[in-house]
C-alpha positions in Angstrom: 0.0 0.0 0.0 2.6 2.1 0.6 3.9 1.8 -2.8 0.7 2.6 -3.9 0.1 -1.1 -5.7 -3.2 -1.1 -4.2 -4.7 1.2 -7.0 -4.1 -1.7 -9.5 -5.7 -4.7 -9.7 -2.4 -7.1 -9.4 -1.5 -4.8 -6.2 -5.7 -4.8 -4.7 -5.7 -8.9 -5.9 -2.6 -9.5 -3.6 -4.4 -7.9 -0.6 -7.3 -9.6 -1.2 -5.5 -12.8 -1.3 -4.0 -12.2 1.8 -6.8 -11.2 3.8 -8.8 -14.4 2.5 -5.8 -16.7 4.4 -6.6 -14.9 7.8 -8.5 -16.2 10.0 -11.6 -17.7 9.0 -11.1 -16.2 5.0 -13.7 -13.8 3.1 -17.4 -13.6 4.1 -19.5 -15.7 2.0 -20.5 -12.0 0.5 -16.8 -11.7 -0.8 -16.5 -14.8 -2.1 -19.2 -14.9 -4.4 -17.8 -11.3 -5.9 -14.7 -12.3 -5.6 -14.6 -15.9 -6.8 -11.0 -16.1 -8.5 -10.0 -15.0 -5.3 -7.0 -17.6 -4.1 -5.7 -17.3 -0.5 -1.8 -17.4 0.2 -0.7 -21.1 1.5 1.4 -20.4 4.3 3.8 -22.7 5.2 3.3 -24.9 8.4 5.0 -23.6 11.5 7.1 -26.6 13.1 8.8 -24.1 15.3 6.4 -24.7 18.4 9.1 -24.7 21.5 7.8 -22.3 23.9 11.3 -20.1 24.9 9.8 -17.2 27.5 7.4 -18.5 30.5 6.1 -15.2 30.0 5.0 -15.4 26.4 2.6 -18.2 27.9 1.5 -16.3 30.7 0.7 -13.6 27.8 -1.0 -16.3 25.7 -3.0 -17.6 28.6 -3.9 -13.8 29.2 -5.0 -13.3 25.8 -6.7 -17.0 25.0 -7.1 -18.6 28.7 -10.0 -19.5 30.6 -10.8 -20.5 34.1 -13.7 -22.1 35.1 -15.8 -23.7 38.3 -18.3 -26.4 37.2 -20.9 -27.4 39.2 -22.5 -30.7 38.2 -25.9 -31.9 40.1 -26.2 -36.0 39.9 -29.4 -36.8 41.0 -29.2 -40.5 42.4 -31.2 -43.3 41.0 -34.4 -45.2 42.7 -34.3 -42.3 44.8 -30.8 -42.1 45.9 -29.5 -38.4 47.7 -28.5 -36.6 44.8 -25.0 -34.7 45.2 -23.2 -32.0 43.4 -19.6 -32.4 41.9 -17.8 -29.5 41.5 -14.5 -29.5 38.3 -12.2 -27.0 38.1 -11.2 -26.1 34.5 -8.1 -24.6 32.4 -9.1 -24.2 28.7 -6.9 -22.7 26.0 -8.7 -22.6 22.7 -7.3 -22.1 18.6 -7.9 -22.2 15.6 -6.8 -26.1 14.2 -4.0 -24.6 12.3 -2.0 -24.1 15.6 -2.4 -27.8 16.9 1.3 -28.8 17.3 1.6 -25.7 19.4 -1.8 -27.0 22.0 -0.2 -30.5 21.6 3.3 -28.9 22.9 1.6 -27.3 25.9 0.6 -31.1 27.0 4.5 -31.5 27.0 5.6 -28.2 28.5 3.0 -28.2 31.1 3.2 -31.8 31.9 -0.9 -32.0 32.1 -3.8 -31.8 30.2 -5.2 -33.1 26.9 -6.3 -31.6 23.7 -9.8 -31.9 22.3 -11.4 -31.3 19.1 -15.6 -31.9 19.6 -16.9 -31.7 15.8 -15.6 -32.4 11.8 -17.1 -28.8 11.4 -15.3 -27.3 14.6 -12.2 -24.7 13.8 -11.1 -25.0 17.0 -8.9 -27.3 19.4 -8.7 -27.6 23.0 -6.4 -27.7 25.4 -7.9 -28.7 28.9 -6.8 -29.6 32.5 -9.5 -30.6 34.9 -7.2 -33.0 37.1 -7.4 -31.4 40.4 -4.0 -32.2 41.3 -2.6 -30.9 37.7 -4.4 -27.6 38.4 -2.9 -27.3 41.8 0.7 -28.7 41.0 1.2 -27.3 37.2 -1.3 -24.4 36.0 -1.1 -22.8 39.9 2.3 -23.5 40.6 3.4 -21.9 36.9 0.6 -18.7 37.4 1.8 -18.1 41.0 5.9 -17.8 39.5 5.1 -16.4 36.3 1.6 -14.0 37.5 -1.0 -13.0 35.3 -1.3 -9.1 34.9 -4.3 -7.9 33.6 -8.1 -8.6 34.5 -7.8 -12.4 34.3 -5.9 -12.3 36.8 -9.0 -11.9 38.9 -10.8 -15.0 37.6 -7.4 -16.7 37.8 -7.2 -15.8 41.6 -11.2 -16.9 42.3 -10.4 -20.0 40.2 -7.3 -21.0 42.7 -9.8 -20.1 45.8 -11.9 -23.4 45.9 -8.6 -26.1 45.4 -7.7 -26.5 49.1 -11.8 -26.8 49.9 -12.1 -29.7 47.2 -9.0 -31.6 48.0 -10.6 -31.6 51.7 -14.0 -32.9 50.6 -15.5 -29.7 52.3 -17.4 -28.8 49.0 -19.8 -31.4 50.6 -20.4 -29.0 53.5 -23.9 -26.7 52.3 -21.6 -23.5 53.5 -18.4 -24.4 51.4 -20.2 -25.2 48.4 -22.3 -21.8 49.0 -18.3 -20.1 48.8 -17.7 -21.6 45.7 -20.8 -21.1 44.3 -20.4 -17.3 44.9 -16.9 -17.7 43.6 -18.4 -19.2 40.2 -21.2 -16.3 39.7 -17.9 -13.5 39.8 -15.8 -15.2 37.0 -15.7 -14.1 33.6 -18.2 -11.8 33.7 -17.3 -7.8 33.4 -15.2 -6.2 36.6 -13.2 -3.8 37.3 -9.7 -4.0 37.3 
């Protein structure tokens, strides 16, 4: 653009191109006015070793979430029903970055990657193993902090560990804690 190439058509065909290999390509509105439009092949990144802690801590900054499930099992023939509660660490991308969620498995030492659907884009990287969360994702957050408004899911997320490896999210008033800790996460706060 800066070289003006844009006012041709070779110059405008080249941006076009471009912008229809980003993310998830042209609108279904440009690609029917534009349908000798060919996006750029970009070569496959093999490069995937994660050098600075803190670029992850930026990546889970940008693409992390934390999460509290709470599961209700209502008991069969009657049976008390009971609540499970999961803690969960999702990363999500796009497909075309799956060596780099399968190195985090590696590097982390936990976790597992997930793709639900044929028609999904995305892949998962998830760790719900209590002990994982507490030993890997907590231990690397706590040395390597989060530093902007996740960090306050992050900290609410860490909260209910020590009550679940106790059992006490059995106890009505410990469950009540977490359940107040669930309702504040991801949602809009201030900083």
């Amino acid at each position: 653009m800066s070289a003006k190439e844009n006012l041709n058509i070779n110059g405008l065909t080249q941006i076009i191109n471009l912008r229809a290999s980003l993310n998830k390509g042209l609108s279904p509105l440009l690609k029917e006015a534009l349908p000798n439009c060919s996006p750029v092949v970009k070569s496959p990144i093999s490069d995937i070793i994660i050098r600075h802690l803190m670029w992850l801590t930026g990546f889970i900054e940008g693409e992390g979430c934390f999460s509290i499930l709470v599961i209700k099992k209502t008991g069969s023939d009657g049976a008390k029903s009971r609540v499970n509660v999961v803690l969960e660490f999702q990363l999500v991308q796009h497909f075309r970055n799956s060596l780099l969620m399968n190195s985090l498995v590696g590097f982390l030492g936990c976790g597992k990657i997930y793709s639900y659907s044929e028609k999904s884009t995305g892949v998962y990287y998830k760790v719900r193993c209590l002990e994982s969360i507490r030993a890997k994702i907590i231990t690397f957050l706590d040395q390597y902090p989060l530093k902007g408004v996740k960090s306050l899911n992050y900290n609410d997320f860490k909260k209910p560990v020590t009550i679940l490896e106790s059992k006490g999210h059995l106890n009505p008033e410990a469950l009540h804690e977490i359940l107040s800790l669930k309702s504040k996460m991801n949602s809009l706060r201030e900083f």
